[in-house]
N, C-alpha and C positions, 0 to 999 in steps of 0.2 A: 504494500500500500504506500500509493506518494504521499506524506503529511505535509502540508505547510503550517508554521507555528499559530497562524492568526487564522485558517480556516477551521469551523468545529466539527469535531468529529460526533455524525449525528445518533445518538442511538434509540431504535425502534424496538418495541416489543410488542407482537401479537398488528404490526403494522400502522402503531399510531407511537409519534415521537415522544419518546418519554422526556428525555434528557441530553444535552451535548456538553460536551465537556470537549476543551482545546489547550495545548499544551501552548502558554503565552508566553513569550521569551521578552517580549520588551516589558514585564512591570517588574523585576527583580532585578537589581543592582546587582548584574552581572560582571559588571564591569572592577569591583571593588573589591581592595587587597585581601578581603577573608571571605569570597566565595565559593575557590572550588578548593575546601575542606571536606573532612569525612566527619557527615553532621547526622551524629545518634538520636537528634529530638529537634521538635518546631514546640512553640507552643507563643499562643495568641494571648495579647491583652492590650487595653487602652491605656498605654504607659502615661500618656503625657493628658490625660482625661480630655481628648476635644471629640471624644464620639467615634472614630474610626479604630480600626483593627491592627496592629502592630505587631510585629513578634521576633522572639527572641530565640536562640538557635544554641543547643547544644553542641558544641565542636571538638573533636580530638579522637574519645572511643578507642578503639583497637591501634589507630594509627600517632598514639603521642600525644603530649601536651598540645595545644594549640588555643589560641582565642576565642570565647565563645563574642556571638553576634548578636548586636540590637539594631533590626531595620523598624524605621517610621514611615508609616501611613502618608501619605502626602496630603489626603483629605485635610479638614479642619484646622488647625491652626497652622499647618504648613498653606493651604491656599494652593495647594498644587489642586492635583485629579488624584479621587478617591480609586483607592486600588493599587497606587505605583510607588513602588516603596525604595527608600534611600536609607542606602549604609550610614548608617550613624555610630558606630561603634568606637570610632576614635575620638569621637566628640563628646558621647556620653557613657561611657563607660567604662571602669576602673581597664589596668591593663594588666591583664592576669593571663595565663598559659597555661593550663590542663589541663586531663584527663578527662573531659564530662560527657558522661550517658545520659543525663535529664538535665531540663532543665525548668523549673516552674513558676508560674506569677502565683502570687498570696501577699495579700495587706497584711504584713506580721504584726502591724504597729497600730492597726485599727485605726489612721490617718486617715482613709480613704484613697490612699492612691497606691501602686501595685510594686510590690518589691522581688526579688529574686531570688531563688535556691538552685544551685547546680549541683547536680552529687556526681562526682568524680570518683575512678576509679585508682587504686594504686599498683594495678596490674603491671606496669611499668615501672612509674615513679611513685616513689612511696608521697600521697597526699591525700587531703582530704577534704569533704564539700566545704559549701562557701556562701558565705551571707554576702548578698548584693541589695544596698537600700537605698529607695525612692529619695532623692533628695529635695522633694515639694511635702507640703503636708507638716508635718511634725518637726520636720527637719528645716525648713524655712527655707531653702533652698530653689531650685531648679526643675521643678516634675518633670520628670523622665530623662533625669538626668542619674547616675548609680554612684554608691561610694562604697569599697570593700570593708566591710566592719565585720569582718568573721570571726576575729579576735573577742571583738567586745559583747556581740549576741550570741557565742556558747557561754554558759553558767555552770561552775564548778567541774570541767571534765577535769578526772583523774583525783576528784576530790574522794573525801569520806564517802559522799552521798549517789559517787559515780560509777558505773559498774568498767570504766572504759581506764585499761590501763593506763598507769602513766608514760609506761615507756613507748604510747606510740602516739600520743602527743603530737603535733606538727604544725608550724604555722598557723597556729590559733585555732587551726582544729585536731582532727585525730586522723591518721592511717587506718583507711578502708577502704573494700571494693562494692561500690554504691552503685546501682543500675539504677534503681528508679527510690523516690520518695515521694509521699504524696502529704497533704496538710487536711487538716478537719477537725471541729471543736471535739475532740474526743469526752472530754470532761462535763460540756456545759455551759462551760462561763462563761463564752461569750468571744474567744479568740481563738485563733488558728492554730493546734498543736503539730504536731510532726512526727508522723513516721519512717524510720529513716532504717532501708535493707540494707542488708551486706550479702553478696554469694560467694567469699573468702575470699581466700588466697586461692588463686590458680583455679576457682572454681571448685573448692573443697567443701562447699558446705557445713562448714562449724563454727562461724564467725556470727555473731546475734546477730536479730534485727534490734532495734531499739527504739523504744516510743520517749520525746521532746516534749515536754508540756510547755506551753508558753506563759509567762508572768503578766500578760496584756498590755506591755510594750515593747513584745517581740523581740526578750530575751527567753532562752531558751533551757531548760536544765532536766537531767535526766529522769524520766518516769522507773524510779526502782525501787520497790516499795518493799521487795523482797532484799533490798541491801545486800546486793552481789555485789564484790570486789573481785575481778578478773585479775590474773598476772598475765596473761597471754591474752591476743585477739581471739581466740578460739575459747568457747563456755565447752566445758568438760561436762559427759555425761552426766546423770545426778545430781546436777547443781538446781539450787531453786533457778525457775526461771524466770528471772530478774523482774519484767512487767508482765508476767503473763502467772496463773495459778498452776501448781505442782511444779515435778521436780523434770529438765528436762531430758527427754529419752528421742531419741532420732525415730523417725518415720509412727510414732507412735498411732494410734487407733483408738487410744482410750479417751472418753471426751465425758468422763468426771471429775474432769482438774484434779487428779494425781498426778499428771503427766502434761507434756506437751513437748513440743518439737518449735524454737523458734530461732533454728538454726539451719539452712537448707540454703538451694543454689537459687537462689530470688533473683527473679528477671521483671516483676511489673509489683505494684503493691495497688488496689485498688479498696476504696472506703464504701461502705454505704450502710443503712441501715436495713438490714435483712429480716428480720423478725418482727418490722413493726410497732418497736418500744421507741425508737424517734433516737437511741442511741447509735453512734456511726461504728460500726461493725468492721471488719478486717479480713481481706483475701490476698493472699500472695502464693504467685505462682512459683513455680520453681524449674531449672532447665534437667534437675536430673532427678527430682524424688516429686513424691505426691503434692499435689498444692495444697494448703492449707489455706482452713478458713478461723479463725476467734471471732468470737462473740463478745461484745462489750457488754458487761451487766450492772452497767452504774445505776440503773432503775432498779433491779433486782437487789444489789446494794443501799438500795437509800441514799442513793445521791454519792457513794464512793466510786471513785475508778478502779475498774477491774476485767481481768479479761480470761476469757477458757479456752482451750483449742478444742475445739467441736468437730475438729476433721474427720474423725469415726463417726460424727453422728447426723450431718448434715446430707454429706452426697449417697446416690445408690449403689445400690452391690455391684453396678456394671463401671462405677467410678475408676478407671486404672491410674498408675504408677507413669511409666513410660519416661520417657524424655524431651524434649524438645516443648515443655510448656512454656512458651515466652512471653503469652499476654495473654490477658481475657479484661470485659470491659463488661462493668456493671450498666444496666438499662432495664426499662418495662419495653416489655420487648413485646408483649401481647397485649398490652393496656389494660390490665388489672388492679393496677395500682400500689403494685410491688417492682422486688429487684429482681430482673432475671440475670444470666451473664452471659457471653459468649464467650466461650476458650478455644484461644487460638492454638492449635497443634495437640490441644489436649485428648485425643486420641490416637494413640501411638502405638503400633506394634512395631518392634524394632528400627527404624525409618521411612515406615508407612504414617504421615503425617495425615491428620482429619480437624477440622474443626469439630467443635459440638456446641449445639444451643441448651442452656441449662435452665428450666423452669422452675420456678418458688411456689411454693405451694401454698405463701401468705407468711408464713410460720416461720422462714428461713427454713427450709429444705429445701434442696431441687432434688424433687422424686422423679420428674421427666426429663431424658436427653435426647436433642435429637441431633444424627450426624450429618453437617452441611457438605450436599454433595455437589461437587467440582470442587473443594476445599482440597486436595490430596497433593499440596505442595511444602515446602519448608517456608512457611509463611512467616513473617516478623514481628508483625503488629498488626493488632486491627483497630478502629473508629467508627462510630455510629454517625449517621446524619442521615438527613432525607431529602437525599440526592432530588427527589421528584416531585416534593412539596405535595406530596399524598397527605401527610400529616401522623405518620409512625415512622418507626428508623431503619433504614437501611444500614449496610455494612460496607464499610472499606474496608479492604485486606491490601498492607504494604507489602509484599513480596521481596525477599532476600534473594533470591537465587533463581526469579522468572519477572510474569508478569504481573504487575497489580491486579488485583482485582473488584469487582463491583457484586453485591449481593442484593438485592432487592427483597425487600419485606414482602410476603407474598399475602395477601387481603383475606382475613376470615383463620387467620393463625397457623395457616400453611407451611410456616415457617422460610428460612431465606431461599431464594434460588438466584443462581449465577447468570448475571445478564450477559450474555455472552457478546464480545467482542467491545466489550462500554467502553473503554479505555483506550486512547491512541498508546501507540507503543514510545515508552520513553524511560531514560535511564538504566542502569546496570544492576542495582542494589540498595535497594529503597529499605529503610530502617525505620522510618515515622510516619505517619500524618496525619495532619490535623485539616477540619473543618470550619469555615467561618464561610461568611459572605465581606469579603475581601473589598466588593466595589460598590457594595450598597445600593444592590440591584433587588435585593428580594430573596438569592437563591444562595444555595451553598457551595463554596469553593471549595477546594482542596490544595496545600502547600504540601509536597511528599519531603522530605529529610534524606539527601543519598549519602552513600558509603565510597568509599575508595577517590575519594578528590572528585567525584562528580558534583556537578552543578544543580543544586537543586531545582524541581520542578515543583511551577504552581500548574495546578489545572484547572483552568475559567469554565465556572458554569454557566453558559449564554442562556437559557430560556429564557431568563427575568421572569418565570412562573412567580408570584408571589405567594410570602409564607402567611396564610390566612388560619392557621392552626392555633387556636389558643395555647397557652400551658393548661394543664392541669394541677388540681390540688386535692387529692382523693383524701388524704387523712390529715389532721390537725389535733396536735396533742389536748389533751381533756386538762383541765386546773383542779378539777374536785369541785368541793364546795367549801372553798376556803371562808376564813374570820378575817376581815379587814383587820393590816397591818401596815407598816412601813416597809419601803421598800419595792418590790418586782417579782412579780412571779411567770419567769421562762415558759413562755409557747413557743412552738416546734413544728412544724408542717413536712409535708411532703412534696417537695412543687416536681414536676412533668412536662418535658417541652417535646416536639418533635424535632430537637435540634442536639447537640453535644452537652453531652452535664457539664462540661466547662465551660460553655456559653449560659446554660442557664443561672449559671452561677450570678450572673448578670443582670437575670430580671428585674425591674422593678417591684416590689414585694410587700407588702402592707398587710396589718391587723387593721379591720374595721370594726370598731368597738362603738356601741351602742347599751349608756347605762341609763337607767331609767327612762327609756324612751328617748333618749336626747344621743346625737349622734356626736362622739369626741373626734378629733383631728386624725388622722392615720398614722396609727405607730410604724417605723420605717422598720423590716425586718433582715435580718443579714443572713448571705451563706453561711451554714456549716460546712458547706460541700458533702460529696457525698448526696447531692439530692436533696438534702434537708434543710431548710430556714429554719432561723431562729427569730423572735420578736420580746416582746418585755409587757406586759400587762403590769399598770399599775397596782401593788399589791392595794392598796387603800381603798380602793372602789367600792360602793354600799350600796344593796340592794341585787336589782337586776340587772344583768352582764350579761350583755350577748355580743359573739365577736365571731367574725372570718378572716379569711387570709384570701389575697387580691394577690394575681400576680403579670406584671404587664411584660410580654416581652420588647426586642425593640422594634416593630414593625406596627407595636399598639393592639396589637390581640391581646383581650385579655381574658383570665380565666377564674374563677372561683370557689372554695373550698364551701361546702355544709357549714351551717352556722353552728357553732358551740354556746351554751348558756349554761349559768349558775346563779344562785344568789347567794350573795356577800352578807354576814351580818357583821354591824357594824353602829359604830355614833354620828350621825349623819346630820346632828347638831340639834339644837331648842329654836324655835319661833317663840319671840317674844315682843310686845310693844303692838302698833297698830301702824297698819296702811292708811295712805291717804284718803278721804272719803271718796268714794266709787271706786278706786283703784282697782284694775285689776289684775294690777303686779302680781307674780307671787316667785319667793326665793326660795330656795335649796343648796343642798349641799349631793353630790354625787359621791365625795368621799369623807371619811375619817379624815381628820387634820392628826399628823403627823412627823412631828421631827425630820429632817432631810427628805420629805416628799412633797412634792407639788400638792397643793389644794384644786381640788373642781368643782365650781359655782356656777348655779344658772341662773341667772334671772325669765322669767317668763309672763307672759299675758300683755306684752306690748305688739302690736302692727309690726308686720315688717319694713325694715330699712329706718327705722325709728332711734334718734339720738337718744341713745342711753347711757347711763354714769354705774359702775362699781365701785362702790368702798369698801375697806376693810381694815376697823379699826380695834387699837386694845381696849376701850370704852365704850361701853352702851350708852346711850340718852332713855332713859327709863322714869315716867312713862314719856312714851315718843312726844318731840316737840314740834307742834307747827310753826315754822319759820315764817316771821313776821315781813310783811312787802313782797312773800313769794308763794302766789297762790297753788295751791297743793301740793308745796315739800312740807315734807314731816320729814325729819331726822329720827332714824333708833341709833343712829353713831356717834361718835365724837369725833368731826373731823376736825378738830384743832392739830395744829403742827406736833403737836407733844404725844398722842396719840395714833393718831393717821398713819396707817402703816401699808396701803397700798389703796389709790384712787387711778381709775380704768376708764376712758370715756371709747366709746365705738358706735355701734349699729346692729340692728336685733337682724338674723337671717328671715330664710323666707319662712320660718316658721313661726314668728316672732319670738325668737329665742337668743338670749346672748348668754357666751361660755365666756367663764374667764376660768384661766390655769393659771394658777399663782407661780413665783420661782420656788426652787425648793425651800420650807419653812427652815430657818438658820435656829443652831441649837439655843439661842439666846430665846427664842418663844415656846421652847417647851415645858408643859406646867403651863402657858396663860391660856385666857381666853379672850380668844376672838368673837370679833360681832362685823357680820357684815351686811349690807344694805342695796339694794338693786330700785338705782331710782331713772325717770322716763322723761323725757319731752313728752306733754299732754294736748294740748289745743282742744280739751274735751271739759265743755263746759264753764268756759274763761279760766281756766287752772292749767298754770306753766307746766306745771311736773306732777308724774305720781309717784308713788312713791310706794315702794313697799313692806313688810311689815321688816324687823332686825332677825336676824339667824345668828347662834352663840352657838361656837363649838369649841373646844378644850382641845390645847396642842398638847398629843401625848408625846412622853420621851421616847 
C-alpha cells in the first residue's frame, strides 16, 4: 500500500466508514535535538492550564540514560494551531539523563497544576525515580515550567521508619528497577499517594513494590506499618510484608492475609476500586509469575490503611501463571458500573501470547474470561478509547514486534473484535500509547511511544464525529445518618466516560447539595484516580440533605449520579424577637454553628432579584426595636461596631431566597452566641424594609 502522511487511511466495517486515522508527520517537533530516542511512555496533561493537551515522554529504557521530553500544545496560550506541538524541553525542564520506563502527570501538591514522576530503571546505571515540580501554583513560579526536587519530596528513606536500605540510597532517591508507578488517594485524605514497583535486579523478582503516602504537600514517606528494615534490595522470604498483611511467600494463593507475594517481575501497576467500597484497590502485572491483585480495606478497617493479597481468591481456576504479562488496563468494559480489565499477553502457553477480557462480577471477582481473538502477538501495551464515538471503549494494542492494532467494542457485550486493517503501517516497535483529542476536533487521537531511536508516531483521527457520550456516575458513597459536627464528611463516586481514565480524571465534577429545600453552591470534587472522585460535605449540615455528583466532560456532556439523602440532627438555632408587621421574611439556619466551619443562613419570603441585607451579630436587641425614621426595620441585632460581626448586602435568587456562607467561624467565637437577622427592601405598603424575626445559635468548640 502507497501511504502518504496527510492522506487518511479510511476504515470500513460491514461497509459504512467507521473511523480514519492518518499517520501526521508535520504536528511533532521532528525536527528537535531529543526526538529520535527510544521513548518507553507518552502520557498527556495540560501542563501550563490554557485548555489544550501536552505531553510529556519517557526516554532512555533499554537503551541508556537519556533526557526525558516536554512538548507544548501550541493551542491557547501559545496562539499557535491546536494540535502542533513544540519541543520545549530545554526551556522548561530541569536537565537530567536517565533510565525512564514511565513517566506520569499528578498535582502532588494539590496547587492545581500538574507535576511529574519518572520511574527509572537501574538496569544499567545504578539510579532512581525522580520528582519533577510544576513551578506555577504553590511555587509562585512559571506553570509549566519543572524544577528537580527529588531530594526534598522523599521523607525519611533509609530512616527508622523506612523499609529501603540505606546502602542504596542515591541522588536523593534510592536504587531500583521501576517500570511503571501509578498515584491515587489510597488513604482518603484527600491527596495523591504513590505506588511505586520494582521487577529487581536483572529481572529477578524479589525486590518490593512499595506504597508512598503523601503529607498533602506532596512530600512523600514510606507506607510501613509493618516496620520492615531491609539490608539488601531484595525482602527475604518470611519477612512481614512491609505494607501489605502476612508474612511474605512468592507466588502465594493464600488470600487470608497470612501470606502475600509483593515481590514479583512488575511491568504495569494499575489502581481502581474493584469491590465497590469507593477504596482504590491494586493490580500489578508481572513478566514472569502470576499477577496479583490486593485489596485495600480501609473501610473494612475503620478508616485504617490496609491491604491483603487476594490473588487466590479473586481470579478463576482457568487464571494461568505464564509469562509475558506486560499490561492490563482497568475499564467498564460492558457498562455495568464496575471494573473490568483487559490483560495484555495474559494468556500464555509457552510463547503462544493471547489477550483476555476479565469481567467483575460487582464484588471484585472476574469469574468470566474471554480470549481476544487476533490478539496472538507479543503485544506491549494496550489503551482504551472510542476510537468511533459509539460511546463505550474500544482497545488499542501497541505492538512490540509487528503491527498495532485496533479492537472495537463489539455492541450488546460481544466483547472486542479486530478491525482488520484500521491502522496505516508505521514504525518498528511501538512501547506506549496514549489517547487524547490532540486538535480539538471532537475525536480521539493517538501518540504511539517507539523503541530503538525511532520517531514517534501521532495518528490523526479525521472524522471530527463528535463525542456526545455523557460520563456516567452509577454509584456514590452513602454518609449514614450522621449528628451534625465540625468539620467534612468524605463522599466518593464512581465517574465513567467513554474516553481514557486519564482523561476522565479531568472532568469537571461537583456534589449538588440541596438542604432543607434550599439548593447550596456546588462543592468542587477531585480525582482519586482510579475512576473515583472525591468531594467534602459539610459535616454541620441540619436536617434534610440531599446531594449528587454532576460530572461534565470537556465537550459539555454531562452526566449524573442517583440522589443520596439523610437527615442530620443537629442545633439549627432559636427564633427569637418579632418581624416586621406583614413581613414575610422568614430566617434559618441550615447548619450547626461550629468552631472552624462555615455557617449556612437563609433568608427567605422576599421577591426575587430583591435588595437584601444579612447580619450577624454577638448581641441581640430583645424585645426587637422599630427603628425610628425607617418605616419597617425592626432590629433583633446589635449592629453597632462593637458587636457586628458580619453584615452581607446582595439579591434574593429566583426563588426569593438569599444564602449566605459565612468564613470559617475563628476559635475566638466559640462558646458565644450568635444572633442573626435577614432584612429586605419593601415598597409594600409605604415601608422601606422588612425585616425578619433574630435567629440565636451557640458556637460550639
Amino acid at each position: 500500500m502507497n501511504f502518504h502522511p496527510l492522506i487518511p487511511f479510511v476504515l470500513a466495517v460491514g461497509g459504512v466508514a467507521q473511523a480514519q486515522f492518518s499517520v501526521d508527520t508535520t504536528r511533532l517537533p521532528l525536527g528537535s535535538p531529543f526526538n529520535s530516542s527510544s521513548t518507553e511512555n507518552v502520557d498527556f496533561g495540560d501542563v501550563d492550564l490554557d485548555g489544550d493537551w501536552d505531553v510529556a515522554l519517557a526516554d532512555g529504557g533499554d537503551d541508556g540514560n537519556d533526557q526525558n521530553r516536554l512538548w507544548i500544545n501550541q493551542g491557547g496560550l501559545q496562539a499557535g494551531v491546536i494540535g502542533f506541538f513544540q519541543d520545549e524541553t530545554a526551556a522548561q525542564c530541569p536537565v537530567v539523563s536517565d533510565n525512564s520506563r514511565d513517566i506520569e502527570f499528578a498535582d502532588i501538591d494539590g496547587d492545581g497544576d500538574l507535576d511529574l514522576y519518572t520511574s527509572n530503571t537501574a538496569q544499567d546505571v545504578n539510579q532512581g525515580n525522580r520528582w519533577w515540580v510544576n513551578l506555577g501554583g504553590e511555587q509562585g513560579g512559571s506553570v509549566g515550567f519543572y524544577q528537580d526536587e527529588t531530594a526534598a519530596r522523599w521523607v525519611g528513606l533509609g530512616g527508622p521508619d523506612s523499609s529501603v536500605p540505606p546502602s542504596i540510597l542515591i541522588g536523593g532517591s534510592f536504587t531500583d528497577w521501576s517500570c511503571d508507578c501509578d498515584f491515587g488517594d489510597l488513604d482518603n485524605d484527600g491527596d495523591l499517594d504513590l505506588v511505586h514497583s520494582s521487577y529487581g535486579t536483572a529481572f529477578n523478582g524479589l525486590v518490593p513494590s512499595r506504597i508512598f503516602l503523601n503529607d498533602g504537600d506532596g512530600f512523600y514517606e514510606e507506607f510501613n506499618p509493618a516496620g520492615v528494615q531491609l539490608f539488601l534490595p531484595q525482602i527475604p522470604e518470611g519477612s512481614p510484608g512491609i505494607w501489605c498483611e502476612g508474612v511474605q511467600q512468592s507466588n502465594t494463593i493464600d488470600a487470608t492475609g497470612a501470606f502475600c507475594d509483593i515481590a514479583t517481575t512488575v511491568l504495569d501497576v494499575e489502581i481502581g476500586d474493584i469491590d465497590g467500597d469507593f477504596d482504590l484497590d491494586i493490580l500489578q502485572g508481572a513478566r514472569d509469575e502470576a499477577p496479583r491483585m490486593f485489596r485495600n480495606r480501609t473501610e473494612e478497617l475503620g478508616g485504617v490503611l490496609g491491604f491483603r493479597d487476594v490473588t487466590g481468591a479473586v481470579f478463576p481456576p482457568a487464571y494461568q501463571a505464564g509469562t509475558g504479562h506486560y499490561e492490563q488496563e482497568f475499564g467498564d468494559l460492558d457498562g455495568d458500573g464496575d471494573l473490568d480489565f483487559y490483560g495484555l499477553n495474559w494468556n500464555t502457553i509457552f510463547f503462544a501470547f493471547m489477550d483476555q477480557t476479565y469481567e467483575n462480577d460487582g464484588a471484585g471477582n472476574f469469574v468470566n474470561t474471554t480470549i481476544v481473538v487476533g490478539s496472538d502477538e507479543d503485544d506491549n501495551e494496550v489503551d482504551f478509547l472510542d476510537f468511533d464515538n459509539d460511546g463505550d471503549l474500544d482497545v488499542y494494542v501497541a505492538n512490540f514486534s509487528g503491527q498495532d492494532k485496533l479492537f472495537r467494542n463489539d455492541p450488546g457485550g460481544a466483547g472486542f473484535g479486530l478491525v482488520a486493517d484500521a491502522l496505516p503501517p508505521f514504525g518498528a516497535a511501538s512501547l506506549d500509547a496514549d489517547a487524547c483529542d490532540v486538535d480539538g476536533d471532537g475525536d480521539y487521537d493517538v501518540l504511539v511511544a517507539e523503541d530503538n531511536l525511532e520517531a514517534n508516531t501521532l495518528l490523526l483521527n479525521v472524522t471530527e464525529v463528535p463525542d456526545v457520550t455523557p460520563p456516567y456516575v452509577p454509584n456514590v458513597e452513602s454518609v449514614g445518618t450522621p449528628v451534625a459536627q465540625a468539620g467534612t464528611l468524605p463522599v466518593r463516586a464512581h465517574v465513567y466516560d467513554n474516553a481514557p481514565y486519564y482523561l476522565t480524571w479531568y472532568n469537571e465534577t461537583s456534589l449538588r447539595v440541596i438542604v432543607k429545600g434550599v439548593a447550596i453552591p456546588d462543592l468542587p470534587m477531585t480525582s482519586s484516580q482510579g475512576q473515583v472522585f472525591r468531594g467534602e460535605l459539610p459535616a454541620n449540615f441540619v436536617g434534610s440533605v440531599k446531594y449528587a455528583v454532576a460530572s461534565r466532560d470537556p465537550y459539555g456532556n454531562e452526566g449524573f449520579s442517583a440522589t443520596q439523602s439523610y437527615n442530620a440532627a443537629g442545633d439549627d438555632g432559636t427564633l427569637y424577637g418579632s418581624a416586621s408587621p406583614g413581613s414575610t421574611l422568614k430566617i434559618g439556619s441550615m447548619s450547626a454553628a461550629f468552631e472552624g466551619s462555615p455557617l449556612y443562613l437563609v433568608g427567605l419570603g422576599a421577591p426575587p432579584g430583591t435588595t437584601c441585607f444579612f447580619g450577624v451579630s454577638l448581641a441581640p436587641i430583645f424585645p426587637s426595636l422599630p427603628v425610628p425614621g425607617i418605616s419597617g426595620l425592626v432590629l433583633s441585632i446589635d449592629v453597632s461596631p462593637a458587636n457586628l460581626v458580619l453584615a452581607v448586602m446582595g439579591t434574593t435568587d429566583a426563588s426569593g431566597n438569599f444564602l449566605l456562607v459565612t468564613p470559617e467561624l475563628p476559635p475566638t467565637l466559640a462558646g458565644a452566641n450568635l444572633h442573626a437577622q435577614f432584612l429586605a427592601l419593601s415598597g409594600v405598603g409605604g415601608d422601606l424594609f422588612m425585616s425578619s424575626r433574630g435567629l440565636r445559635l451557640i458556637v460550639a468548640p
